[in-house]
C-alpha positions in Angstrom: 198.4 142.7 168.1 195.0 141.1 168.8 193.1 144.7 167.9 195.1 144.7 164.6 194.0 141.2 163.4 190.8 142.4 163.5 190.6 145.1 161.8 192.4 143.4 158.9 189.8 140.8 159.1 187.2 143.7 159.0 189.2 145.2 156.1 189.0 142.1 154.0 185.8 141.3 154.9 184.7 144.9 153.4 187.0 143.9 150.3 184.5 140.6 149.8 181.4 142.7 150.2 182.4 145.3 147.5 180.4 145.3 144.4 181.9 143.6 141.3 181.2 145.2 138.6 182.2 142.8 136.0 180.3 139.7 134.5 180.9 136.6 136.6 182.5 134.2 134.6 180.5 130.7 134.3 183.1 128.7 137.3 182.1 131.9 139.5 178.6 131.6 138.6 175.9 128.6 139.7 177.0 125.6 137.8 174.2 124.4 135.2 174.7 120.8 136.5 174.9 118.8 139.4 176.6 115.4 139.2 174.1 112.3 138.8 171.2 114.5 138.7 167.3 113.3 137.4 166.1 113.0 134.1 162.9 114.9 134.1 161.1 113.2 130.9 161.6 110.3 128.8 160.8 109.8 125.3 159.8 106.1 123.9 158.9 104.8 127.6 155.5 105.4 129.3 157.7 106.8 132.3 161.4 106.8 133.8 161.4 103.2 135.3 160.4 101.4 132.4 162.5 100.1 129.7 162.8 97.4 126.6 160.1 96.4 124.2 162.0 96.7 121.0 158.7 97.5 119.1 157.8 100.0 116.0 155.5 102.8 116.8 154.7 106.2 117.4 155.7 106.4 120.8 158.5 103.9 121.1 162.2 104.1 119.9 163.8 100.5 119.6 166.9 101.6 119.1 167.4 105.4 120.1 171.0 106.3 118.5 172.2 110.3 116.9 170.0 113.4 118.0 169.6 117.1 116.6 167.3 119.6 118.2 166.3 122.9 116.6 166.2 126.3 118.2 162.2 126.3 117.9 162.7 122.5 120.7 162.0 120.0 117.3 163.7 117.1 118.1 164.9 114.4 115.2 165.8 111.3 116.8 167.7 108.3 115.0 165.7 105.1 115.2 169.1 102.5 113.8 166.8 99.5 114.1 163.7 100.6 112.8 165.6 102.1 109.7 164.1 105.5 110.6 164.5 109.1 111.6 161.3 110.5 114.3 160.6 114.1 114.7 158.9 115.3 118.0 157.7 119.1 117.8 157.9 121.3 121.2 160.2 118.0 122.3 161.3 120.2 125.5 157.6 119.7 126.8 156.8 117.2 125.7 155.3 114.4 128.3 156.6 111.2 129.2 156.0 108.7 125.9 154.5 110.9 123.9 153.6 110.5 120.2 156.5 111.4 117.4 155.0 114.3 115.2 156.9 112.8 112.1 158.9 110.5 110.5 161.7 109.8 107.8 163.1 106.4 106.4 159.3 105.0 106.7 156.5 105.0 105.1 153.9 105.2 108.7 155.3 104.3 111.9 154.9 100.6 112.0 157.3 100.3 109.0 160.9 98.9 110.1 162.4 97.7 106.7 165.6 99.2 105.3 165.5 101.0 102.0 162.1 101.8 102.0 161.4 102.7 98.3 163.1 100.8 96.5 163.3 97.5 97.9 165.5 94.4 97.4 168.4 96.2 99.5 168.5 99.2 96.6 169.1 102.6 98.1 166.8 104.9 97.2 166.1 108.4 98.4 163.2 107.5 100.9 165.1 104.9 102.6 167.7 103.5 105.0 169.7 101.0 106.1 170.8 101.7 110.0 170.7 105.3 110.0 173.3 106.3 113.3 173.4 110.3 113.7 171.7 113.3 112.6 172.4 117.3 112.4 170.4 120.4 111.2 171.3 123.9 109.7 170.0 127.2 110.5 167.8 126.6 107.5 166.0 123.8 109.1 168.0 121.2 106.9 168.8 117.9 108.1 171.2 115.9 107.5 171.3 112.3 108.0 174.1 109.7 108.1 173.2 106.4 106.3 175.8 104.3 107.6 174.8 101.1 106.0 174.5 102.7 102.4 177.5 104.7 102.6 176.2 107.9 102.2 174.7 111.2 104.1 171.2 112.2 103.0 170.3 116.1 102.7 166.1 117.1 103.5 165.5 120.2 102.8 163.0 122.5 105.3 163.1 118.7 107.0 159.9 119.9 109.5 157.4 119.9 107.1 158.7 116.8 105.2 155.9 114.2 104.8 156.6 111.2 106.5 158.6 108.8 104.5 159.3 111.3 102.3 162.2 111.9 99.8 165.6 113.2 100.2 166.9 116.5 98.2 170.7 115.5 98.2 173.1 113.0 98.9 176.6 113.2 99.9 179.3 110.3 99.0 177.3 108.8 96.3 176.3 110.1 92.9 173.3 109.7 93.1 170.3 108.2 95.4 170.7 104.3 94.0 174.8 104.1 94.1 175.7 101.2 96.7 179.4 100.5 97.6 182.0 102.2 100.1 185.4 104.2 98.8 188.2 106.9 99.5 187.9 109.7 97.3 186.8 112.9 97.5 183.6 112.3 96.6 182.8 109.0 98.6 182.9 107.4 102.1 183.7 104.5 103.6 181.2 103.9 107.2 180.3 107.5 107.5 179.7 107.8 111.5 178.5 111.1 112.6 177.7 114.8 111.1 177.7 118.5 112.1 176.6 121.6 110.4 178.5 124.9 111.6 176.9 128.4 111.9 178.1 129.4 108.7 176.3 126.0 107.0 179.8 124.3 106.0 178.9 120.3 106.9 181.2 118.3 108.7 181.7 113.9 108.2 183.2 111.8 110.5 184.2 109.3 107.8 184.8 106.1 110.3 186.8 103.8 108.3 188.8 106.2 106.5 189.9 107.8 109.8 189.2 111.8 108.7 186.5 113.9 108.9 185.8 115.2 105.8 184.1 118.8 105.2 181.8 120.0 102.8 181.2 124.3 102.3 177.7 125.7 102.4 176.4 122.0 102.0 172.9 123.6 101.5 173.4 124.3 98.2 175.6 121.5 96.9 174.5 118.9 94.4 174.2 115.1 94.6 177.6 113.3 94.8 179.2 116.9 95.2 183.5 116.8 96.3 184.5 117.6 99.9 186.0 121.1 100.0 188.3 120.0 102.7 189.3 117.1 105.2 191.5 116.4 108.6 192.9 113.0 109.6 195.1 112.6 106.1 196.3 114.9 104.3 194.8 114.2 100.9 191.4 112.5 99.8 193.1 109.3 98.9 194.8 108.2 102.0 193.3 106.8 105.0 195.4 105.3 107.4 195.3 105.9 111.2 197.5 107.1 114.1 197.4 108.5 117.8 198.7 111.9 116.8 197.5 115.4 116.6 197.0 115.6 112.8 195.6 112.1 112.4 192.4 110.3 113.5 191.7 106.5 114.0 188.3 105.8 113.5 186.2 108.5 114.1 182.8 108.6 115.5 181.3 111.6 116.5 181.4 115.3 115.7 179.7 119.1 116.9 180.6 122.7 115.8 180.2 125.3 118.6 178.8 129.2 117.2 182.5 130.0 116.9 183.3 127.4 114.1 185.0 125.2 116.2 185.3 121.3 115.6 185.1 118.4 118.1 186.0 114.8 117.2 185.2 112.0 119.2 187.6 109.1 118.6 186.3 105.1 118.9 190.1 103.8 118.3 192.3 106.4 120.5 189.5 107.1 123.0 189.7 110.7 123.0 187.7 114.2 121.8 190.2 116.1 119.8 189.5 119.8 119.5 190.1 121.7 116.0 189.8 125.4 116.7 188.4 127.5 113.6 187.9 124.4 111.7 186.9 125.4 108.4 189.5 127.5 107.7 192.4 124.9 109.1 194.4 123.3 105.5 194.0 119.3 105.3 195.6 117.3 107.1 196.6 120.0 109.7 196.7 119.4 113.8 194.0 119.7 115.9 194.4 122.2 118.9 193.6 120.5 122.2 192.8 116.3 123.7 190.4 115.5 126.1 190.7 111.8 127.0 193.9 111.7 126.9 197.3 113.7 128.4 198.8 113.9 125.0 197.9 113.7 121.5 200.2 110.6 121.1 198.5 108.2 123.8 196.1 105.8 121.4 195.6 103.3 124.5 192.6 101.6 124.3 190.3 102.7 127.9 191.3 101.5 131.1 188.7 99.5 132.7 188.0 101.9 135.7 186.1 105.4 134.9 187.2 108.8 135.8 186.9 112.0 135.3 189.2 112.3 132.3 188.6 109.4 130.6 186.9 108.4 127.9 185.5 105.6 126.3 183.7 105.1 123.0 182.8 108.9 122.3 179.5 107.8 120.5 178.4 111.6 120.1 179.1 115.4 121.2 177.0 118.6 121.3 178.3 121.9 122.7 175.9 124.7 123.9 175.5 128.1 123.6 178.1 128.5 127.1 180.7 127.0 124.9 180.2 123.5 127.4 181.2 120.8 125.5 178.6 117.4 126.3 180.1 113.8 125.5 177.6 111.4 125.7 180.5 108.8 126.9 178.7 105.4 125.7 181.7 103.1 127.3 181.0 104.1 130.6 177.6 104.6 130.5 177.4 108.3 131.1 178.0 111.9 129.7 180.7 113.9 130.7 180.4 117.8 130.6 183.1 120.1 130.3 182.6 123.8 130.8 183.9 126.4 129.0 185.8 123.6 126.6 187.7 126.0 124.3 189.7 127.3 126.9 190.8 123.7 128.5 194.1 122.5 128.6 194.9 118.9 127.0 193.8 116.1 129.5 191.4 118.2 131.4 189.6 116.9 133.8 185.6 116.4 133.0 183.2 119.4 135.4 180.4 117.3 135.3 178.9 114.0 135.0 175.5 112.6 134.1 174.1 109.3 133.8 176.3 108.2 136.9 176.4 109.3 140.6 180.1 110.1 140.2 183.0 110.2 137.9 184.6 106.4 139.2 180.9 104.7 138.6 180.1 103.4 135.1 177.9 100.1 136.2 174.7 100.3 134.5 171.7 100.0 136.5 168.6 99.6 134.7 166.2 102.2 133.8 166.4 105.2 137.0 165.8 108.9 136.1 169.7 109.3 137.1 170.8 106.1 135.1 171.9 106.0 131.4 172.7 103.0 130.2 175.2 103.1 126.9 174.7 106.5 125.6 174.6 106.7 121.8 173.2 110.2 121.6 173.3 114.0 122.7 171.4 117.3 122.3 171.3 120.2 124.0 168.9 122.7 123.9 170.5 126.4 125.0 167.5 128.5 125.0 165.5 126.6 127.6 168.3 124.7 129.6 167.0 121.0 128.3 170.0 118.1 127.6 168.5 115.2 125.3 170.4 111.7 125.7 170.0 108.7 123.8 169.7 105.5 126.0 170.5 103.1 123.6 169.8 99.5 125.9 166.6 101.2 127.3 165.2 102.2 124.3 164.8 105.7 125.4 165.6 109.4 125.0 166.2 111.2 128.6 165.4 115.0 128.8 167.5 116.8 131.7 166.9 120.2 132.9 169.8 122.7 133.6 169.7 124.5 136.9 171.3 127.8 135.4 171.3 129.3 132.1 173.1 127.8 128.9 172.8 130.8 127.1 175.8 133.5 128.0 
């Protein structure tokens, strides 16, 4: 009996050594992140340990908010309190505190006023008032939301823009000097967050009318052009809110992945909600799958203790080339990273966490390479394995390093 249990243990041992053939899928493979690991740069602080300052400059960011990263590593960061919009070329080597390349919403990089261009609290198409998030096209266009005026702004070829320079378009006004907020079609009411898809249809989180609303190949649509589509109500008119699959309560944050799919973050019912081939979904209908939350009908405001699927205040999302879904989780001080999001069930359980040593753990603790105190901003970077994070109260942006590959 002995001599036979060990030749099965032989046997399977054989078994493990055979060669697989197939692709390892990304749980068999090394994970790209360890829990609480290092930042390995900082942008807007001389180094990791330093924070605060509030100032206007080249190389400082008072208030670090919405980030967008292009496949060539240019990274536009939102400056909300300086009114402005920084660009950093080659941002995934960049050194600690380096110099911004570039600049929107300013005229040189001590100007802080809002509306810059027109003046006397006039919109116009150089300024803004408390820009909050940011997203780019295969083009190079950027898209900017200016919360304060109501309105997303559109630069074309936005790398070689001069600083301070002019929009192209606008979206939700009808034209670059309109003021005021609404609920049609063709305006918005505390526009929160944007996202360009690989086939160039632009996506709004349109906060305080609880949708998100969607605009087809946004590149070549006019001023004041109507939304082509929108989720959270089912018309362009209505805008009330609910904890449900097919309805949205305050939205704050949104990312496309390469396959067209749409992820909400949700200030009022805590949650990401997942909309699976997005642009072709009718208004109004459900989205797919919750994270955050069990069900699509829990709108419970967070609990007061972290975990690891939990959410609170979902200030922005970016998804990577892996399909990994990042939540820059600005409640709890963290981002949460879920692998291979698609394919999760609702009320999965996060993979990964960063900011924080652990999943229970949302205490800030000053500026630390492995600290992020209220995160306001994600980016990731699939080509070279960088993660970008806003770091809103230390007036920073942190730049992680993957230790395997983003790219499948």
């Amino acid at each position: 009996m002995k001599n036979a249990a060990v030749v099965c243990a032989i046997i399977i041992m054989l078994a493990g050594c055979k060669k697989d053939d197939t692709a390892p899928t990304q749980s068999q493979a090394v994970p790209p992140w360890n829990n609480g690991q290092s930042a390995e740069a900082v942008l807007g602080q001389s180094d990791l340990t330093t924070s605060g300052g509030r100032t206007t400059g080249q190389n400082t960011i008072a208030n670090p908010w919405g980030l967008a990263i292009a496949e060539n590593g240019t990274l536009f960061v939102v400056d909300a309190a300086a009114h402005r919009v920084l660009r950093f070329d080659n941002a995934t080597t960049k050194a600690n505190g380096a110099n911004a390349d570039g600049e929107l919403g300013q005229p040189n990089f001590a100007g802080n006023v809002w509306d810059y261009g027109a003046g006397s609290n006039t919109p116009s198409a150089k300024g803004f008032n408390e820009p909050i998030s940011v997203a780019l096209d295969a083009l190079g266009n950027l898209y900017v939301v200016d919360r304060g005026n109501g309105r997303v702004l559109r630069f074309n070829n936005a790398a070689s823009t001069a600083n301070g320079g002019s929009a192209d378009a606008v979206f939700g006004k009808q034209d670059f000097t309109t003021k005021g907020f609404g609920t049609t079609q063709n305006t918005m009411f505390t526009p929160q967050s944007v996202a360009v898809d690989p086939q160039g249809n632009l996506f709004v989180a349109d906060g305080s009318n609880n949708r998100v609303l969607r605009f087809d190949n946004a590149a070549a649509k006019p001023s004041g052009a109507n939304a082509d589509g929108v989720l959270g109500q089912t018309d362009f008119t209505t805008n009330t809110k609910d904890a449900k699959a097919e309805k949205l309560a305050d939205p704050i944050s949104v990312a496309v992945d390469k396959h067209g799919n749409l992820y909400v973050g949700e200030r009022g019912n805590s949650r990401v909600l997942i909309y699976l081939n997005a642009a072709a979904k009718a208004n109004g209908a459900a989205a797919d799958i919750v994270l955050g939350k069990q069900n699509f009908t829990d709108g419970s405001a967070p609990s007061f203790l972290a975990s690891d699927s939990t959410l609170s205040l979902p200030y922005a999302l970016a998804v990577d080339k892996n399909d990994n879904l990042y939540v820059a989780d600005g409640g709890y001080n963290r981002v949460l990273v879920f692998y291979s999001a698609p394919a999760k069930k609702n009320g999965a359980k996060a993979d990964a966490v960063l900011g924080k040593k652990d999943f229970i753990t949302s205490v800030n603790t000053g500026a630390t390479a492995d600290n992020i105190s209220q995160a306001f901003g994600v980016a990731v970077h699939s080509s070279s394995g960088k993660l970008f994070v806003s770091c809103y109260t230390n007036e920073r942006v942190l730049r992680f390093q993957a230790k395997s590959s983003l790219v499948p």
